[in-house]
N, C-alpha and C positions, 0 to 999 in steps of 0.2 A: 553637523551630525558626527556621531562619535563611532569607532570601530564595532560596541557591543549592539547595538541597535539595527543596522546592517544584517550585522552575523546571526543573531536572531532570529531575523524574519529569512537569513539564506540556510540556515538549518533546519528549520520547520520542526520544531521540538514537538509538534502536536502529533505530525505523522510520524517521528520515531518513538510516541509514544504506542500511537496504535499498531507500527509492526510489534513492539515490546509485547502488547497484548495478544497477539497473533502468536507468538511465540509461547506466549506463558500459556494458549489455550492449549499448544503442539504436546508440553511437558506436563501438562494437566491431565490429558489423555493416556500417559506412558503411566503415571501414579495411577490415575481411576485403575488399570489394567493389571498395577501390582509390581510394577518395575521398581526398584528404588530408583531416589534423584539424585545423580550425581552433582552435587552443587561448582562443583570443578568447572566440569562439559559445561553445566547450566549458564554461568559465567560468561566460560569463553567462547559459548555458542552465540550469548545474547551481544558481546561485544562485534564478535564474526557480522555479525547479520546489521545491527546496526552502523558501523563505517562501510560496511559495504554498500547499504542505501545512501549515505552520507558523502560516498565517493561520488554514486550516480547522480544525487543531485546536485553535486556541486558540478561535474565536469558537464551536465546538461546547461545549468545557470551559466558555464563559461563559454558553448560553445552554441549557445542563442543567442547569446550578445556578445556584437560585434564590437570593436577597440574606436570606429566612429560614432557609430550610434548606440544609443544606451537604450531598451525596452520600458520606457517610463512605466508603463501599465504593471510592469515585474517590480520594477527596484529594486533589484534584489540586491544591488553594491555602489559605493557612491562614483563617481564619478571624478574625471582627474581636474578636471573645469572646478570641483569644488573646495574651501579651503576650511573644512573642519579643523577642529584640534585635535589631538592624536592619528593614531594611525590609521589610514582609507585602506578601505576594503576595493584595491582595485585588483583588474582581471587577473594580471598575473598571482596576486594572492589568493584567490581565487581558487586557479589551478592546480598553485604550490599544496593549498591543501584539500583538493581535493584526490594529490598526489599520496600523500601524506596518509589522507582516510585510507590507500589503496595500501599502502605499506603497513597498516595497523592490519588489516585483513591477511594479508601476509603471515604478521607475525602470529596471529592469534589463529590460523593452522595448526603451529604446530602443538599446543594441549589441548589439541582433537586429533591427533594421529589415531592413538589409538582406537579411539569411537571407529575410525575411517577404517584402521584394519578389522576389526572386526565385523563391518557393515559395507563390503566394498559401492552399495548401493550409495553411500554419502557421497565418494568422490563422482559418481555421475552427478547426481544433486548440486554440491559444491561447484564445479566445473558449471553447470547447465543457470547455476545462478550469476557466475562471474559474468559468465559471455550473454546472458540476457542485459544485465546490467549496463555492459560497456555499447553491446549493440543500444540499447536505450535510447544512449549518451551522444553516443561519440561519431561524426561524421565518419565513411559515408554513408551509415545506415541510418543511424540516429531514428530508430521508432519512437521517436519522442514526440517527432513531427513527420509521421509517416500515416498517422491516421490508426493505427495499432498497439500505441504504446500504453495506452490505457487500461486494454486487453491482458499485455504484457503483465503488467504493474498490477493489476487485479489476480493474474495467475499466483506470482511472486509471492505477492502478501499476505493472499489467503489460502493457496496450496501449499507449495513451495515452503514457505517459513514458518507453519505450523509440523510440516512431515518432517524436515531437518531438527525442531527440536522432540519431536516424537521420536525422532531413529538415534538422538543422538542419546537416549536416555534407556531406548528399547531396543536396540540393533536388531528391528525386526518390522517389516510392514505389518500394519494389521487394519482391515477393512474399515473399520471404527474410523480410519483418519478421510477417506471418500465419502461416507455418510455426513460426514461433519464438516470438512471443508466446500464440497459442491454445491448447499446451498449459499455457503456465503463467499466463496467466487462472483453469484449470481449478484446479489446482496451489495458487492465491493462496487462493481461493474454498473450500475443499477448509479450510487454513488460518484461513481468517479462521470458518468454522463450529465448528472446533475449539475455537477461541480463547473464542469463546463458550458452549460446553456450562457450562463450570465456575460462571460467573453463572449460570446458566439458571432456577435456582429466587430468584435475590435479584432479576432481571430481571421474572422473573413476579410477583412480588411488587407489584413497583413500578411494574408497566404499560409497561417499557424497548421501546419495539418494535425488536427486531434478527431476523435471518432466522433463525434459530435458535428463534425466541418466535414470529413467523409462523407457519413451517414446522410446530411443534412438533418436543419430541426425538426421535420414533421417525424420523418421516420427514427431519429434519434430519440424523441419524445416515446415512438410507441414501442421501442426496441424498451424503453426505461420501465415505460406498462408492462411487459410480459418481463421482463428479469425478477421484478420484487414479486408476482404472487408466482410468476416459475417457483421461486426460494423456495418458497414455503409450501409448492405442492412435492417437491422434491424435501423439502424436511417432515412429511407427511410420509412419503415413502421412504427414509431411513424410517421410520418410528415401523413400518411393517418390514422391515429388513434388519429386525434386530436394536434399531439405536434405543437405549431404555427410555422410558416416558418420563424418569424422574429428571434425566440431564436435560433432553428435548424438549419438555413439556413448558419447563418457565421461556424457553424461547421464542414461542406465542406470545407471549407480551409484545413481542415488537411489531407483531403484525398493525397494529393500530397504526404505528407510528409508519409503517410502511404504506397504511390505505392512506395517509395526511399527504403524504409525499406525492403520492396516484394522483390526489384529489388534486394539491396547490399545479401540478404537470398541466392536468388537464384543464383547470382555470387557464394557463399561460396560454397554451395552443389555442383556447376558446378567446382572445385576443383583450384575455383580465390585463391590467397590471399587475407586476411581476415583484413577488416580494424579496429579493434575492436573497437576504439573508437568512429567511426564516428557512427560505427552499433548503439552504445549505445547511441551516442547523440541523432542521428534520434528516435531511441524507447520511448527514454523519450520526447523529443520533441513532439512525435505525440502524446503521451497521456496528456501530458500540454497542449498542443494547442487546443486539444477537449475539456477540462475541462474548462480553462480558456475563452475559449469562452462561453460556456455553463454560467458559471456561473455570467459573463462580461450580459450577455443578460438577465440571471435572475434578474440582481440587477437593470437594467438599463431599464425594461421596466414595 
């Protein structure tokens, strides 16, 4: 096995696509609104936020597995027992760069100063992102496996890093980003339980605490029933608290994809077989398809 292959599947290009999108929904909002886009901020915002996630997943992948035993179920890096050609993705490289992702976050502060002087609201924001992150991560808190980091992870990517590229563009809160973000919090959260049902017995095995192992399955299952049409009775009431019908409106289309999701849950609890990856496409689908329209209607109107 070769270094890129590895590195890959331990970057997860998928999910830093969908904070990208989270973000592009944040600055979509500041345009609908009338802001100009500063393509500067826009940049060094979307850099910020991505090695920031990049750090957190990597220093979590370092510090879930241990230097004896490797997480076969993860793979996330090879192993020193193996004798690929070029160079192994072992722990210490690993760290070094998920050191490294911390030091890019660093750098890329400083062409947001000014956003931040202007907006002294960013440095709580920034601050309240770092130290989520690290807590996430990093022993002795590590919410990663606390049974909460899901939660976390759901605030982050669907609050959090749509209102940091709204403020970073708007130095200014504005209600529109609570209407928009709360129902796909619910949406994220909804997705990230999904995501984890399929481990759910190799988790419990191994003592993994994720909210799905918390919860347990039955009530984990109905906590997932009431998050996706919560979403959408809560995007029902933004639409009577102002949010226009033309941005909201196409984001009913995902409800279908969210009753599929309901249906294949409740197949599984009713003791069906369990189609896991359809479960997982649908999950992530229904929360792409909100977003992406959302953000489709921010830019576009």
């Amino acid at each position: 096995m070769t270094l890129w292959q590895p590195l890959i599947r331990l970057i997860r290009p998928h999910f830093l696509l969908g904070v990208a999108l989270f973000y592009a929904l944040g600055a979509g909002m500041a345009h609908y609104l009338g802001y100009p886009i500063h393509i500067g901020r826009y940049i060094a915002g979307q850099a910020w936020v991505s090695l920031l996630q990049l750090g957190a997943h990597l220093l979590n992948d370092y510090f879930e597995t241990s230097p004896s035993t490797e997480n076969q179920s993860q793979a996330r890096f090879s192993s020193e027992n193996e004798a690929p050609r070029g160079l192994r993705l072992t722990r210490p490289l690993v760290l070094w760069l998920a050191l490294a992702c911390l030091g890019g976050v660093a750098a890329f502060t400083f062409p947001l100063l000014e956003a931040i002087a202007q907006t002294p609201v960013l440095t709580i924001l920034l601050l309240a992102a770092v130290l989520s992150a690290c807590l996430y991560a990093t022993p002795p808190v590590r919410l990663a496996s606390s049974g909460y980091g899901e939660l976390i992870v759901s605030v982050l990517v669907a609050s959090l890093t749509p209102t940091f590229a709204f403020l970073l563009q708007s130095a200014a809160m504005h209600r529109l980003l609570a209407l928009v973000t709360f129902p796909l919090v619910f949406i994220h959260l909804a997705m990230m339980l999904a995501l984890g049902l399929p481990n759910y017995a190799t988790d419990l095995k191994t003592a993994k605490g994720t909210l799905m192992i918390r919860l347990g399955w039955e009530r984990g299952m109905i906590l997932h029933n009431i998050l996706l049409p919560g979403a959408f009775v809560l995007l029902a009431l933004s639409l009577v608290s102002g949010l226009p019908l033309s941005i909201a409106g196409p984001t009913f289309l995902a409800l279908p994809l969210a009753g599929f999701q309901i249906f294949q849950m409740n197949r599984i609890a009713a003791g069906s077989k369990p189609n896991w990856p359809v479960l997982i496409f649908t999950a992530v689908a229904t929360l792409g398809t909100a977003v992406y329209l959302f953000t489709f209607g921010f830019w576009t109107h």
